[in-house]
C-alpha positions in Angstrom: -40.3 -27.9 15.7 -41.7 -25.9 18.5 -41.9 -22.6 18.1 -41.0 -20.5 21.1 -43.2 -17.6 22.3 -42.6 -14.1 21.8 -41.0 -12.0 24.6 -43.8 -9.4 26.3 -43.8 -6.4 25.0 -44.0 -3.5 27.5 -46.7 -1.1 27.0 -46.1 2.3 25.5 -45.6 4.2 28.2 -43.6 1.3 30.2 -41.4 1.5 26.4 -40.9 5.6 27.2 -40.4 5.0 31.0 -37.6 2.3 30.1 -36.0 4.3 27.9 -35.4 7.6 30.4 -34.7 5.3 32.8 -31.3 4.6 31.1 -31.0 8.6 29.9 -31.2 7.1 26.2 -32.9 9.4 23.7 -35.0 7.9 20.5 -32.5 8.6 18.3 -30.1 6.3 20.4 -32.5 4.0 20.4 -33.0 4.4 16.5 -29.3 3.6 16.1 -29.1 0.2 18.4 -32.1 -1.0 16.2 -31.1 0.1 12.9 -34.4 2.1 12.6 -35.4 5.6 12.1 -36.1 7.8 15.1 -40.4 8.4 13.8 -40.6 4.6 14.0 -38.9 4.5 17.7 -41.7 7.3 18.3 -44.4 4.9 16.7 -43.5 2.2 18.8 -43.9 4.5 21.6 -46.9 6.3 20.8 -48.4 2.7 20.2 -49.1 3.3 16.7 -47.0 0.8 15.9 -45.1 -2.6 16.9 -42.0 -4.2 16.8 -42.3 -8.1 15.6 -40.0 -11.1 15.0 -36.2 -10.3 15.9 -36.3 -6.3 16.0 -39.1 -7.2 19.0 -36.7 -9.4 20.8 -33.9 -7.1 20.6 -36.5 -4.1 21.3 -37.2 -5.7 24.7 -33.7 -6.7 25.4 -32.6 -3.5 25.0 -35.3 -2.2 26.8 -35.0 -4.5 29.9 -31.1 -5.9 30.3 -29.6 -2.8 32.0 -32.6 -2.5 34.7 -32.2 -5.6 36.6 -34.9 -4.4 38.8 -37.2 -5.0 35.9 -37.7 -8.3 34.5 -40.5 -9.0 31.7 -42.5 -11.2 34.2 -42.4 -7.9 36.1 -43.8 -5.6 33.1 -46.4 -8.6 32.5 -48.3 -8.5 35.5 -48.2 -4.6 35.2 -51.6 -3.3 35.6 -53.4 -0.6 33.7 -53.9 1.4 36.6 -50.0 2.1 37.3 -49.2 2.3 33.6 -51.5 5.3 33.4 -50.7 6.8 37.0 -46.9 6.7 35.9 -47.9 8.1 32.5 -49.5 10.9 34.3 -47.2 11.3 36.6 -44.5 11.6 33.6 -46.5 14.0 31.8 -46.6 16.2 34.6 -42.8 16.3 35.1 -41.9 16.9 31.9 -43.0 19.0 29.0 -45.1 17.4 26.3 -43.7 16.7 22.8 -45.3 18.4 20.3 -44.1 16.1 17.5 -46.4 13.5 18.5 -49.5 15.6 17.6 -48.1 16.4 14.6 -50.7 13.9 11.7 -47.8 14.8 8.7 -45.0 12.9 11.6 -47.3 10.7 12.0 -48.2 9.9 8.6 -44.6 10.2 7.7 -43.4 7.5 10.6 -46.0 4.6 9.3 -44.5 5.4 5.8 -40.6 4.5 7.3 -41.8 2.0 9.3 -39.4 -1.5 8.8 -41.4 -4.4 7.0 -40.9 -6.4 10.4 -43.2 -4.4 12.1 -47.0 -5.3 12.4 -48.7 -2.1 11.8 -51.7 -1.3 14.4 -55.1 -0.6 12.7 -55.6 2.7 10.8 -57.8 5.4 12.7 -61.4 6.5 11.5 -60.9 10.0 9.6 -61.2 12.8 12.3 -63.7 15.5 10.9 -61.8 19.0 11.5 -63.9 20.3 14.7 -62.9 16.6 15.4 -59.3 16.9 14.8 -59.1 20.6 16.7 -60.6 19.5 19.4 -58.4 16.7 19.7 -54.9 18.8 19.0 -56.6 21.7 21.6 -57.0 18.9 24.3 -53.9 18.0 24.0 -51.8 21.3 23.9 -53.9 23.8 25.8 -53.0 22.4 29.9 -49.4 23.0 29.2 -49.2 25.7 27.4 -51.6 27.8 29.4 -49.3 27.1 31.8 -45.6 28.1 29.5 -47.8 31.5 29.0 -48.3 32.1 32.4 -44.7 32.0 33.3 -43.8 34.3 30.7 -46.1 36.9 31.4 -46.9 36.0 35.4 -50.7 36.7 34.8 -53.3 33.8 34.7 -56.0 35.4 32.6 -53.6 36.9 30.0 -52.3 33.4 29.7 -56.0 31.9 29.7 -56.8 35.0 26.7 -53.8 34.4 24.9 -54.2 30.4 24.2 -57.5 31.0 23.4 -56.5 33.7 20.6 -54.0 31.0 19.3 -56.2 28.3 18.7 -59.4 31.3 17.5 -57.0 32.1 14.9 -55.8 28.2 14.4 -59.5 27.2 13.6 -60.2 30.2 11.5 -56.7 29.1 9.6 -57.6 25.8 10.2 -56.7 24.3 6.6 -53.6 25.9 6.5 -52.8 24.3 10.3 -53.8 21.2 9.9 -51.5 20.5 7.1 -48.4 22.2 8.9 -45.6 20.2 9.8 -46.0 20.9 13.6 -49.5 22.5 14.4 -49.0 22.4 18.3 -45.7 24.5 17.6 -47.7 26.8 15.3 -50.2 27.0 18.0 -47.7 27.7 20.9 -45.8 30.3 18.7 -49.1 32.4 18.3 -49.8 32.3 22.0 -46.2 33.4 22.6 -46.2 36.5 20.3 -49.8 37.3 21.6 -48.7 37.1 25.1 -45.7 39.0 24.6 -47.4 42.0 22.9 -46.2 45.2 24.1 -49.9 47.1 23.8 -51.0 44.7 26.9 -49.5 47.7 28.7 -52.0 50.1 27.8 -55.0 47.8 29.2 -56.5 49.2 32.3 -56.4 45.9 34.2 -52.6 45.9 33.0 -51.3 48.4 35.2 -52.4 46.4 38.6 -50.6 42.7 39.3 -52.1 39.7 40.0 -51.4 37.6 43.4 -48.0 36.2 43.0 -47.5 32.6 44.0 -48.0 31.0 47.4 -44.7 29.6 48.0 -41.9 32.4 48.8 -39.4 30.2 46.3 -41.8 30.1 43.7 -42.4 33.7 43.7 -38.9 34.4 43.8 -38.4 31.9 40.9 -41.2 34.0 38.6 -39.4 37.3 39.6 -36.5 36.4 38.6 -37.5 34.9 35.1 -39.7 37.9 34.5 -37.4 40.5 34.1 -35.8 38.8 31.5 -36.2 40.7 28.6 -38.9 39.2 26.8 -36.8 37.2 24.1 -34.4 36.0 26.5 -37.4 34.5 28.7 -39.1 32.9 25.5 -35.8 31.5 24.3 -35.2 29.8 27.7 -38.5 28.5 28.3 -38.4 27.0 24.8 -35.1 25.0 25.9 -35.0 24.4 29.7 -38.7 24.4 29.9 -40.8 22.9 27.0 -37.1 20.9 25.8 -36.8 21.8 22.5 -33.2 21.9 20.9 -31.3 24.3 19.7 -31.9 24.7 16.1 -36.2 24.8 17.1 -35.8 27.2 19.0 -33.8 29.8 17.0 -36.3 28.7 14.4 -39.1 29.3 16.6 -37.7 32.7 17.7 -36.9 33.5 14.8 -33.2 34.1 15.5 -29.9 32.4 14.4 -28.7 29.7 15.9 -25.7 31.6 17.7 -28.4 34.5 18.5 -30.4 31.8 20.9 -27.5 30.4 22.1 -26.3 33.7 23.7 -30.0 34.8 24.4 -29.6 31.2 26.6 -26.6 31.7 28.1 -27.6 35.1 29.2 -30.5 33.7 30.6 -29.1 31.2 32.5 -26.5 33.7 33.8 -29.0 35.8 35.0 -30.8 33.3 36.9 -27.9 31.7 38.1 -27.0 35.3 39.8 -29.9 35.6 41.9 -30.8 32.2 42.4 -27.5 30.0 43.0 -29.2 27.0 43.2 -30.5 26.9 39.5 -27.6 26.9 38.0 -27.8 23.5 36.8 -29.6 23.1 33.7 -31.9 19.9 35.0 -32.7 22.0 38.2 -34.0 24.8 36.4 -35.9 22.9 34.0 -37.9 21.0 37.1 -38.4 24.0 38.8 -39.9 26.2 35.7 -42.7 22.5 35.7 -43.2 22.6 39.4 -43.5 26.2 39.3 -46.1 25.8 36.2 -47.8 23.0 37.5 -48.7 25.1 40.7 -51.1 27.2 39.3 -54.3 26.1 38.2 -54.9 27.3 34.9 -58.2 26.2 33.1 -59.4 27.9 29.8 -62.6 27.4 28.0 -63.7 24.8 26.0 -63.1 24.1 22.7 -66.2 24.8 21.3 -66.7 27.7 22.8 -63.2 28.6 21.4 -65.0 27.3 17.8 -67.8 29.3 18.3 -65.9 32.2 19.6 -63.3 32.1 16.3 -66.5 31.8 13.9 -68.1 34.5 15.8 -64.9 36.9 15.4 -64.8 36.6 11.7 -68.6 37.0 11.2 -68.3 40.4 13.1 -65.2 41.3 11.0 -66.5 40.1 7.9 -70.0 42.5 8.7 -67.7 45.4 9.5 -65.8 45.0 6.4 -69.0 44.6 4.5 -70.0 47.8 6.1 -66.9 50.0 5.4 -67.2 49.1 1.9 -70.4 50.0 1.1 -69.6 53.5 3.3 -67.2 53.8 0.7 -68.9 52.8 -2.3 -71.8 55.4 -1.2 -69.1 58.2 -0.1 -67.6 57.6 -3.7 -71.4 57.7 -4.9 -72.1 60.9 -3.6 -69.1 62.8 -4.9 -69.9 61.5 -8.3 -73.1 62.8 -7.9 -72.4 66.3 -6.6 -69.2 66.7 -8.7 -69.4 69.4 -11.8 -69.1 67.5 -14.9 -67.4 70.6 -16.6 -65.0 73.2 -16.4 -65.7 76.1 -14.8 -63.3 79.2 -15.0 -63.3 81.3 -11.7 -64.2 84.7 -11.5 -61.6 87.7 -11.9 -61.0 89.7 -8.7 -62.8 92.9 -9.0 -60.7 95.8 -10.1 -61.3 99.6 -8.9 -62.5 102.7 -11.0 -61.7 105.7 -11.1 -62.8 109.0 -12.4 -66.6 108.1 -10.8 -67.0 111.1 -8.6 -68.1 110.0 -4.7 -71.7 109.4 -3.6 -73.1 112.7 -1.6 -74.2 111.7 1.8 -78.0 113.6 2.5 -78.1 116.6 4.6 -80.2 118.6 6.2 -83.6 120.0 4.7 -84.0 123.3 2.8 -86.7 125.9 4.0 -88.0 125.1 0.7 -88.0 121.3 0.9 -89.3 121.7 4.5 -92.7 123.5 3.5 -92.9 120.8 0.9 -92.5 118.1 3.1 -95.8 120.1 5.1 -97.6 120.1 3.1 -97.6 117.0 1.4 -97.9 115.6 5.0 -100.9 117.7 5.5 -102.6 116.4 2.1 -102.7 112.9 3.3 -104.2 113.3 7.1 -107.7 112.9 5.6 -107.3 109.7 3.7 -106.0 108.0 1.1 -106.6 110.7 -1.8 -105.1 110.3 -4.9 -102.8 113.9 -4.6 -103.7 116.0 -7.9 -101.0 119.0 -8.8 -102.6 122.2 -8.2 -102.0 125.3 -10.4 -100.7 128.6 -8.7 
């Protein structure tokens, strides 16, 4: 018996492209193949792959409502336009976070089906590694989500910076979270949103708005949104979170966001007409992000710069302490070791008669006085009583 060969497989980001194509979502997908959604994501990612009859129906699926695109067609594909379209993709839409995530990862290959052939394991990342790695992939988009909240380039640059500073220095605690890119995005948000940004000198003058007269308008509008109302709808419309993630993320109820949204939206809606459709605002916020280019540093000078912020606060607790130790020296030192009573407030006498003030000579004391002044003109003589 012959056996017959298996149908192409589409590359990942062909499987992804596919997918949007026919406004399916991976948990749809996860239903129609009896799968969880992490291993729809696996497939996706490439970490994993589909074999035997969950393969056929995978590309089935995939391919039978585009007639357009036929699996000779996603054959001869070449590795050029699979990564121009992937780029192309990741510019016009936010990232997913989840797929940086090792735990989802890790969790995904666990659920994965038994008919799936699992790709080889990775080498161990090393943790300047792994950072570097989860800071390459987050930093270009969300430099750019802190820009439109604040509308200033180098607070954005400073405050992704600060996020992944303190992500390094916390790095054991990160790299074990279930989402470290969301950990890292919610730092950056509540740095970014600080109120005491006011009371820098370089604060109180604005930076050059945006070229395009819609664009400015666009970051006008969204800016004076209070500041939870503009995180909350640049969480939904513009990095595509749900509902529950962001209230989670904002640290609200889910009602609470879902107001905080609507109001947003409202307000947008008033002064711009034309975004009042969801899908429309959300590719406006990326075009309006993707404008601007926003570099930051590198990650290891954002390494070196975390490690070089805790020396210098490590030193200056070092130093405070041993202030304190020799303040709390000294006083032991100069302190009375025993009791001492205080002395009584003086108390007046009386009877003492008052001290006579001196007045003027006598004739008597005046002939004296001479005299005696006349005994000592020649010298130094030792004066010898006389007897009259």
């Amino acid at each position: 018996m012959t056996q017959s060969h298996a149908p192409p497989l589409p590359s990942p980001e062909e499987r992804r492209r596919l997918r949007e194509a026919k406004s399916l979502s991976q948990a749809d997908v996860a239903d129609k193949m009896g799968v969880t959604r992490e291993t729809v994501r696996s497939w996706e990612t490439g970490r994993t792959t589909p074999r035997g009859s969950k393969r056929e129906a995978y590309v089935e699926l995939l391919t039978a409502q585009d007639p357009a695109t036929t699996s000779a067609e996603i054959e001869d594909r070449t590795g050029v336009e699979a990564e121009a379209e992937a780029e192309v993709t990741a510019r016009q839409e936010p990232y997913t976070e989840a797929e940086a995530d090792p735990s989802v990862e890790a969790e995904a290959e666990a659920e994965a089906d038994s008919d799936e052939e699992p790709a080889p394991p990775p080498p161990a990342l090393t943790p300047p590694q792994a950072f570097d790695a989860l800071y390459a992939f987050c930093t270009p988009a969300l430099v750019r989500q802190t820009y439109l909240l604040t509308g200033r380039r180098e607070l954005a640059r400073e405050s992704v910076e600060r996020a992944f500073q303190l992500a390094w220095h916390r790095w054991p605690e990160v790299a074990v979270d279930r989402d470290p890119a969301g950990w890292v995005r919610a730092t950056a948000y509540e740095y970014a949103l600080s109120p005491w940004h006011r009371l820098r000198p370089r604060h109180r003058h604005p930076e050059a708005p945006p070229a395009d007269a819609a664009d400015r308008a666009l970051l006008d509008v969204f800016l004076k949104l209070p500041p939870m109302y503009r995180r909350t709808l640049l969480l939904y419309d513009g990095v595509g979170l749900d509902l529950p993630e962001t209230a989670a993320e904002t640290e609200a109820s889910t009602p609470a966001a879902a107001n905080r949204l609507l109001h947003a939206r409202e307000a947008v809606a008033e002064r711009l007409p034309e975004l009042a459709a969801p899908d429309e605002l959300h590719r406006r916020l990326t075009v309006l992000a993707a404008t601007e280019r926003l570099r930051a540093a590198k990650p290891r000078s954002v390494r070196y710069g975390s490690e070089h912020r805790a020396r210098t606060w490590t030193r200056a607790a070092i130093a405070f302490t041993v202030l304190l130790i020799g303040a709390t020296s000294l006083t032991l030192r100069t302190a009375p070791d025993h009791y001492e009573p205080p002395m009584a407030p003086g108390a007046t006498i009386r009877g003492v008669p008052p001290r006579a003030a001196s007045g003027p000579l006598s004739d008597e004391q005046l002939e004296l006085h001479a005299f005696l002044k006349s005994q000592t003109v020649s010298g130094p003589e030792r004066l010898v009583p006389e007897a009259r």
